[in-house]
C-alpha positions in Angstrom: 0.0 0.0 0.0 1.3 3.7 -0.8 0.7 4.6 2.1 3.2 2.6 4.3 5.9 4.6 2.7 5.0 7.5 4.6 4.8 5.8 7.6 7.9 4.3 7.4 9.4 7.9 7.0 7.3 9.4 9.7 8.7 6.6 12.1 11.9 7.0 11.4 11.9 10.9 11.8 15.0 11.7 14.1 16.3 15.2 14.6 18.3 15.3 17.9 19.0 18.4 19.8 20.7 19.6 22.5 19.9 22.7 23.6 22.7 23.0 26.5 25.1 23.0 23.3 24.4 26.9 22.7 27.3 28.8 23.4 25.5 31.7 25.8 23.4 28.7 27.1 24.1 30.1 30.6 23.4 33.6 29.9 19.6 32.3 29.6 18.8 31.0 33.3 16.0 28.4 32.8 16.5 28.5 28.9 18.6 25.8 26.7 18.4 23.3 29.0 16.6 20.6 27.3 18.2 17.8 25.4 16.1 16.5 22.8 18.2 13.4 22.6 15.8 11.1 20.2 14.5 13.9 18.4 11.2 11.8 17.2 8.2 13.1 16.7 7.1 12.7 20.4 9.5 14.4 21.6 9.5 17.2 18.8 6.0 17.9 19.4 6.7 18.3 23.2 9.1 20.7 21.8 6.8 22.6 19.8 4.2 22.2 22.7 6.6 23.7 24.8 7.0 26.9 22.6 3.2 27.6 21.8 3.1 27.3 26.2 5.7 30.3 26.8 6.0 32.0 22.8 3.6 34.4 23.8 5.4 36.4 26.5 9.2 34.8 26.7 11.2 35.6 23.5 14.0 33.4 25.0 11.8 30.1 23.5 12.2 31.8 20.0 15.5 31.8 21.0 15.9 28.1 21.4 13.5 27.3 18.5 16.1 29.2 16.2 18.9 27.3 17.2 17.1 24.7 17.0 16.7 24.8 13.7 20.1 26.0 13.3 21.3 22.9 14.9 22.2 20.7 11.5 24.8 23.0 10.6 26.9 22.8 13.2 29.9 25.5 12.4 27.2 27.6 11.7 24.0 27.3 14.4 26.1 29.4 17.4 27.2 31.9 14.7 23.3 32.2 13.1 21.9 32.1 16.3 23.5 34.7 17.8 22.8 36.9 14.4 19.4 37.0 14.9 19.2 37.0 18.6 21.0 40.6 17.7 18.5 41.0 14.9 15.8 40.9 17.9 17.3 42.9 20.5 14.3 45.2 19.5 11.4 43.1 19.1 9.0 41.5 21.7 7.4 38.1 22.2 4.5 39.4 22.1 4.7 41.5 18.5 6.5 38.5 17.2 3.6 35.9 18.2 0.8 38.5 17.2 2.3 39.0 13.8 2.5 35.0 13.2 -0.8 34.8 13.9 -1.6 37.4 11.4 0.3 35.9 8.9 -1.3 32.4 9.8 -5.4 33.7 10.5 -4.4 35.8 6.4 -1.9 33.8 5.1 -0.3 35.8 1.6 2.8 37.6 0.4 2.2 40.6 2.4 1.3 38.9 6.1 4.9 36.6 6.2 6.7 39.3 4.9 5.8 41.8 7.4 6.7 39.3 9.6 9.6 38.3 8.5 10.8 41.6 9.2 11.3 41.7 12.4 13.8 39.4 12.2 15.9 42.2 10.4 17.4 40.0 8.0 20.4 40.8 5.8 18.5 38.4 3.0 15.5 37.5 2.1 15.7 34.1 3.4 12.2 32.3 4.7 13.1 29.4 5.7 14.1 29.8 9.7 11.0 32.5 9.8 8.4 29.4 8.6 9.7 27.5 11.3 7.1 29.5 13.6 4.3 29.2 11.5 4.5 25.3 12.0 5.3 25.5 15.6 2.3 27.5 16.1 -0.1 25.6 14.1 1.1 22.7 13.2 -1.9 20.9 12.2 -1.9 23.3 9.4 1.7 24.5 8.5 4.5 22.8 7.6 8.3 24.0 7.8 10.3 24.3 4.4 14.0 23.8 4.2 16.7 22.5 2.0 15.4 18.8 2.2 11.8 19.6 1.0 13.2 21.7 -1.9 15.5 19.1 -3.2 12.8 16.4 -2.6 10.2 18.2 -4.2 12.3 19.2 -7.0 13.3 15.5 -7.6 10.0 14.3 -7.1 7.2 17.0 -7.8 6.0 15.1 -10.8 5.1 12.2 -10.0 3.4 13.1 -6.9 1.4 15.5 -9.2 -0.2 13.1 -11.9 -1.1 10.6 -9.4 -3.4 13.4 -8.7 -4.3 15.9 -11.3 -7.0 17.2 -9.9 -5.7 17.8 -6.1 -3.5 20.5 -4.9 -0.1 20.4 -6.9 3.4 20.9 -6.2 5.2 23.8 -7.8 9.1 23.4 -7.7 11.4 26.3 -6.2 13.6 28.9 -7.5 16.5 27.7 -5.5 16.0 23.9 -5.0 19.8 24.0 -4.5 20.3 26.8 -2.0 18.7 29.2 0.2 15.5 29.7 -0.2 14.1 33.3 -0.2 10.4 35.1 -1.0 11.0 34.6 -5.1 10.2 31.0 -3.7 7.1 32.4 -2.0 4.8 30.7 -4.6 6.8 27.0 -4.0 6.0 27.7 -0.1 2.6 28.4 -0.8 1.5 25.6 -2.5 4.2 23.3 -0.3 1.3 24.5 3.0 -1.6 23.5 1.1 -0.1 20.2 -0.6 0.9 19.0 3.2 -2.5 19.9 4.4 -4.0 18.0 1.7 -1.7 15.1 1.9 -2.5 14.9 5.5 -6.0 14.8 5.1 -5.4 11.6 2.9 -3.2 9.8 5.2 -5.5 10.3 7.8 -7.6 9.2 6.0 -5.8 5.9 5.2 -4.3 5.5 8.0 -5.0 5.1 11.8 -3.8 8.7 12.7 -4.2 12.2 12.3 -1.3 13.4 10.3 -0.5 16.8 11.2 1.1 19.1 7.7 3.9 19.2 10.2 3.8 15.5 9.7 3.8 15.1 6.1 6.6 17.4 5.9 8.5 15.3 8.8 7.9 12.2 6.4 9.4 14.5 3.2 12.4 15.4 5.5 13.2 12.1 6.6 12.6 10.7 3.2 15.0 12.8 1.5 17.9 12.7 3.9 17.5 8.7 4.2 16.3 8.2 1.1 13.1 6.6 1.4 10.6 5.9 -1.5 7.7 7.7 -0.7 4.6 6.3 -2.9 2.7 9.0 -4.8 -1.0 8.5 -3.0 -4.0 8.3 -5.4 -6.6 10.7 -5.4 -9.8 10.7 -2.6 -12.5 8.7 -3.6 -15.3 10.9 -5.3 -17.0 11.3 -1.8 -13.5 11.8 -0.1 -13.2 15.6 -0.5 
């Protein structure tokens, strides 16, 4: 069955992180102290639990949610980390969560933009600002990075005849390096394929995939290379 690709992948999702391993660690008292030493999806989604609990009011967990992305690269993530700390020294918890809620209640060009930002960037890089997105509504958004790129880039077609008539992939700009707003389109229609690919491995499945979750699957797919089967279309009455 297709879909046991995708459950393979979503299984095997592992992202470890330790937290403690940021350099100014201890200049955050209570902050970057976790170790996410599996890095599963349980423990991920504690994670992300964790940072819709204090995002509101503590702009230390965006903090740690930046370095945690950061984390792969790992002669880069101190460097990058403390960049955009600096690039927040003005901002608030509060204006940053309020204006990713905007951007997810009105979701266009305009609403990620204006939050992107605040971040003050020196490019126009999305990628580590659509982390936030899916940590605040991850039923819903997924996070785009390198991985997805390649993978879709790789495998966009087939995935999009095995279903014509359901939401379709369009490649990025930079499949092969950073990706920026000229892949705002690719982004786009990355959220609403995941959503849509969620609902049909829920629907064949027993779980609720999450578009966080189809994107996991994508991730770990690409980096291990897993097959994942293009899944046929809902039945007539499955919309």
């Amino acid at each position: 069955m297709p879909h046991h690709s995708w459950i393979e992948a979503l299984r095997s999702y592992h992202y470890p992180v330790n937290l403690q391993n940021f350099e100014d660690a201890n200049n955050y008292h209570d902050w970057f102290n976790l170790n996410l030493s599996e890095g599963n999806r349980e423990e991920t989604m504690r994670f992300e639990e964790r940072f819709r609990q204090y995002g509101r009011e503590r702009i230390e967990v965006w903090y740690e949610v930046v370095f945690w992305k950061m984390y792969s690269q790992p002669h880069l993530r101190n460097h990058n980390t403390h960049g955009i700390i600096a690039n927040l020294h003005d901002a608030t918890a509060t204006q940053l969560w309020e204006n990713c809620q905007q951007y997810i209640q009105n979701s266009n060009w305009d609403t990620f933009d204006t939050f992107r930002q605040i971040f003050n960037l020196t490019t126009l890089a999305i990628a580590t600002v659509a982390t936030f997105p899916a940590f605040m509504n991850p039923e819903d958004y997924p996070m785009v990075d390198r991985q997805v790129a390649h993978w879709v880039h790789q495998h966009l077609d087939d995935h999009n005849v095995a279903d014509p008539n359901g939401h379709q992939l369009v490649t990025p700009h930079h499949p092969n390096g950073g990706l920026t707003m000229a892949d705002f389109d690719f982004y786009k229609s990355w959220i609403l394929w995941c959503r849509y690919t969620a609902h049909k491995l829920s629907n064949l499945t027993r779980m609720a995939w999450r578009a966080r979750d189809v994107e996991m699957a994508v991730f770990t797919a690409q980096r291990d290379d897993i097959n994942l089967a293009p899944l046929p279309p809902f039945a007539a009455h499955g919309h």
